[in-house]
N, CA, C and O of each residue as an XYZ file, in Angstrom:
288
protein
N     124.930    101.979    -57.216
C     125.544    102.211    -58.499
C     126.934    101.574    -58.490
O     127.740    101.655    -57.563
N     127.089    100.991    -59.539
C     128.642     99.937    -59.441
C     129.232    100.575    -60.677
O     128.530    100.941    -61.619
N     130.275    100.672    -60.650
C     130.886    101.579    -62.262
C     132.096     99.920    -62.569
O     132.373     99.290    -61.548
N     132.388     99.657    -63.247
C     133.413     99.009    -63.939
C     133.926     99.565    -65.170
O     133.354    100.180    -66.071
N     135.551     99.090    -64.957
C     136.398     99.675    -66.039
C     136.427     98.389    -66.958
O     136.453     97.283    -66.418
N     136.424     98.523    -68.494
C     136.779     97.165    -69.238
C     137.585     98.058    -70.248
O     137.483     99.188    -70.725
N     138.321     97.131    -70.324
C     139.919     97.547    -71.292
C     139.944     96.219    -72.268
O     140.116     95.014    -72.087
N     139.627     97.255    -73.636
C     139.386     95.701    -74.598
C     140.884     96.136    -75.589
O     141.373     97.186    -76.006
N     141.232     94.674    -75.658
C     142.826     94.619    -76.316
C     142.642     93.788    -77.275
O     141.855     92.848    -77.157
N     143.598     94.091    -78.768
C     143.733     93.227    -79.479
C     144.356     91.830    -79.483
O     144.970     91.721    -78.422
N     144.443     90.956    -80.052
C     145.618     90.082    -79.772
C     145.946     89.364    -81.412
O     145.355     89.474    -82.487
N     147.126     88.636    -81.000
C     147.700     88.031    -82.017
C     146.455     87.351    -83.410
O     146.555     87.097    -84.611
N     145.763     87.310    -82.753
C     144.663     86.561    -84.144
C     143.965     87.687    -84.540
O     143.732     87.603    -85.746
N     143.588     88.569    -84.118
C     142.848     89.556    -84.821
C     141.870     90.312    -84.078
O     141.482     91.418    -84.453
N     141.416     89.669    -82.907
C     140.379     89.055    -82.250
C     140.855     90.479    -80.886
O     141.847     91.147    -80.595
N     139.237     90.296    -80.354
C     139.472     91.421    -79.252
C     139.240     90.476    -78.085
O     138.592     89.437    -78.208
N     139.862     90.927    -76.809
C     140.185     90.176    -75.792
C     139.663     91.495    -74.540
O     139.719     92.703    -74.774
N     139.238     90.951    -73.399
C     138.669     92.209    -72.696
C     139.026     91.510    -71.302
O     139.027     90.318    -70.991
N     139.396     92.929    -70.400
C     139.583     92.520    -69.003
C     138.824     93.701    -68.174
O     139.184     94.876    -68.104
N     137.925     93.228    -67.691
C     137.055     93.839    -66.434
C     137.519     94.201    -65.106
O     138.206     93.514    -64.349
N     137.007     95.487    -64.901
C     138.013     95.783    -63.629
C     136.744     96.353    -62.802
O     136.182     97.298    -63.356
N     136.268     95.983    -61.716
C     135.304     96.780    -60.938
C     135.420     97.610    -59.868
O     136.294     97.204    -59.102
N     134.931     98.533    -59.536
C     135.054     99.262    -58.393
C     135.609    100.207    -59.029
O     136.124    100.772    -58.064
N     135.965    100.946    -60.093
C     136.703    102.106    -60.567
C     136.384    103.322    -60.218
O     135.345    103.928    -60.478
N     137.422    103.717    -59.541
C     137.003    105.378    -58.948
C     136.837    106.550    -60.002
O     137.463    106.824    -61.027
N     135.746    107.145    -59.356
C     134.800    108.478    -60.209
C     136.135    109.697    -60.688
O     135.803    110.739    -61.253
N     137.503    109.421    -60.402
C     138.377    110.498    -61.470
C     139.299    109.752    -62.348
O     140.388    110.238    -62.651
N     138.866    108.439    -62.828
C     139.567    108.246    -63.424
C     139.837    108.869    -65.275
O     138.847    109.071    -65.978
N     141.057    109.064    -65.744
C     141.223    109.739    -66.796
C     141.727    108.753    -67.927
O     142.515    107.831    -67.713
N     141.145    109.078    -69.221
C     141.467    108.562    -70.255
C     143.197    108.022    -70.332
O     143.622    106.893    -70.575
N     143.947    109.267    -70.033
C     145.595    108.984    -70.321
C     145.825    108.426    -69.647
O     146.748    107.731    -70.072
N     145.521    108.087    -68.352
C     145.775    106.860    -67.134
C     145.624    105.529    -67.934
O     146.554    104.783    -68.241
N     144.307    105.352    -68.221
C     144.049    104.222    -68.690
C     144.858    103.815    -70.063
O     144.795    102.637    -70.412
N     145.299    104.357    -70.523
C     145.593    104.332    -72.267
C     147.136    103.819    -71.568
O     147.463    102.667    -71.852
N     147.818    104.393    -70.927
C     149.337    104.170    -70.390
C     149.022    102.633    -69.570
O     149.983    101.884    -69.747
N     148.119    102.103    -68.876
C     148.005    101.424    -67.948
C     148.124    100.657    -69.087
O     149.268    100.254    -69.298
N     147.046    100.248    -70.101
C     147.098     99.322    -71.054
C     148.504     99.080    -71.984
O     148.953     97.939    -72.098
N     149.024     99.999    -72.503
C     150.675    100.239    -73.151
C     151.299     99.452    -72.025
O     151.811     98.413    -72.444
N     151.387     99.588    -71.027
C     152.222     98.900    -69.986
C     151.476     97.242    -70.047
O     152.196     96.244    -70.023
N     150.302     97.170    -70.109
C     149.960     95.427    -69.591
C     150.461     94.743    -71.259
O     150.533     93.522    -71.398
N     150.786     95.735    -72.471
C     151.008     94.932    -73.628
C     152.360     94.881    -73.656
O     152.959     93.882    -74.054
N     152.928     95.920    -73.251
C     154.743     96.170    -73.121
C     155.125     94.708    -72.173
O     155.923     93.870    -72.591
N     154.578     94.614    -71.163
C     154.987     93.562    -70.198
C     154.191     92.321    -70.429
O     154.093     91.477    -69.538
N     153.842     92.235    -71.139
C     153.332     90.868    -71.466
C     152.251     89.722    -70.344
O     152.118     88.523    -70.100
N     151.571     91.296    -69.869
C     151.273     90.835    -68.474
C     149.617     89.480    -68.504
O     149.282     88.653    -67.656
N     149.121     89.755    -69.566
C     148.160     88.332    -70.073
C     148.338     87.905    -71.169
O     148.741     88.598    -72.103
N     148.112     86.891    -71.226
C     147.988     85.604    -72.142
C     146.488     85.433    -72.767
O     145.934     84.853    -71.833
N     145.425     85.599    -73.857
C     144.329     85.645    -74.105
C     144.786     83.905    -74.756
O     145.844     83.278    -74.823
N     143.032     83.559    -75.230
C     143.055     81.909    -76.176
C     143.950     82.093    -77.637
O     144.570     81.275    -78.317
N     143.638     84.025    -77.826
C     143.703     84.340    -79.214
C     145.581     85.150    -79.370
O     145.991     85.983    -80.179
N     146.238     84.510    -78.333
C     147.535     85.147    -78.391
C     147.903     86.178    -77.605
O     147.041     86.572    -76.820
N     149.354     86.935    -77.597
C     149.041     87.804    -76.927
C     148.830     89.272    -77.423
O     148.934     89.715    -78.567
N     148.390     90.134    -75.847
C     147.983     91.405    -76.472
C     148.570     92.238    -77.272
O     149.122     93.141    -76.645
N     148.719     92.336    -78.794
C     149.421     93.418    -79.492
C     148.949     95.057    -79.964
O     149.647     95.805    -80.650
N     147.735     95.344    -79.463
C     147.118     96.333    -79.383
C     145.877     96.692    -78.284
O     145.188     95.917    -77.621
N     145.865     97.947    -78.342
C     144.979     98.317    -77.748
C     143.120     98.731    -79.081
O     142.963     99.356    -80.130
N     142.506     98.206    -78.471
C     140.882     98.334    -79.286
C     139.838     99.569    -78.520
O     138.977    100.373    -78.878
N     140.418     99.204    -77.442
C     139.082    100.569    -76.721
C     138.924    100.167    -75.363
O     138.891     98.998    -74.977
N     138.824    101.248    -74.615
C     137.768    101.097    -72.843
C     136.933    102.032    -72.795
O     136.805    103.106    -73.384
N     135.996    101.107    -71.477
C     135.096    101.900    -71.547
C     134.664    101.791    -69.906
O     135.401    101.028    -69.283
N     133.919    102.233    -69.355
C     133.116    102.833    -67.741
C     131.941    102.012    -68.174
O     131.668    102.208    -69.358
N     131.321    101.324    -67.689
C     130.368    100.415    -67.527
C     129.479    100.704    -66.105
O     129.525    100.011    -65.088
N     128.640    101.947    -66.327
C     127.526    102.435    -65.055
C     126.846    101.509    -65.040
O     126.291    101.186    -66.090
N     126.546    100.387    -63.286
C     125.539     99.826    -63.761
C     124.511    100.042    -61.811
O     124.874     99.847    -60.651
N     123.106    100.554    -62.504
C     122.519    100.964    -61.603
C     121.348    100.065    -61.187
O     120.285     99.853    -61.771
N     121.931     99.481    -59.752
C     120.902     98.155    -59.350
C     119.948     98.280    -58.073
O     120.440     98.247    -56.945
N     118.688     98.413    -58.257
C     117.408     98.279    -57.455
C     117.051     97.358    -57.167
O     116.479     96.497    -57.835
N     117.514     97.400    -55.430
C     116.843     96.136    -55.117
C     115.170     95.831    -54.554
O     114.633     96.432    -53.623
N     114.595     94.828    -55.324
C     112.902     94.876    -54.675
C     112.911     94.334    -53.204
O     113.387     93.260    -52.838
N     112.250     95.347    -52.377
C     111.240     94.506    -50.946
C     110.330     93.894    -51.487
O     109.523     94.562    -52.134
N     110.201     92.794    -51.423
C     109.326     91.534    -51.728
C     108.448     91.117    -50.847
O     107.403     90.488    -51.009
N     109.183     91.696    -49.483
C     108.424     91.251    -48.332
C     106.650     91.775    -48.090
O     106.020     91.386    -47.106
């Protein structure tokens, strides 16, 4: 089971811009994340095609559960 965090941000055109984070540990909390993002738009910490980040749009936990086949 692989969990990823994606933190989708607005930017200067209108347009939503998303950054993937994997490996996210099982306590992570909404207000963590919501402050983490306020901080990557406060600091100007990416650059998207569509400008930079002036809002926050949404995150989300991305469960993804992978079976591998014996083929042999």
């Amino acid at each position: 089971m692989a969990k990823k965090l994606e933190l989708i941000f607005r930017n200067e055109d209108g347009k939503t811009a998303k950054i993937s984070i994997d490996n996210v540990i099982d306590e992570i909390e909404a207000s963590e994340v919501k402050e983490a993002m306020e901080d990557i738009i406060e600091k100007n910490v990416f650059l998207s095609n569509g400008g930079e980040f002036v809002g926050i749009s949404g995150a989300r936990i991305i469960d993804t559960n992978i079976e591998v086949l014996d083929l042999e």
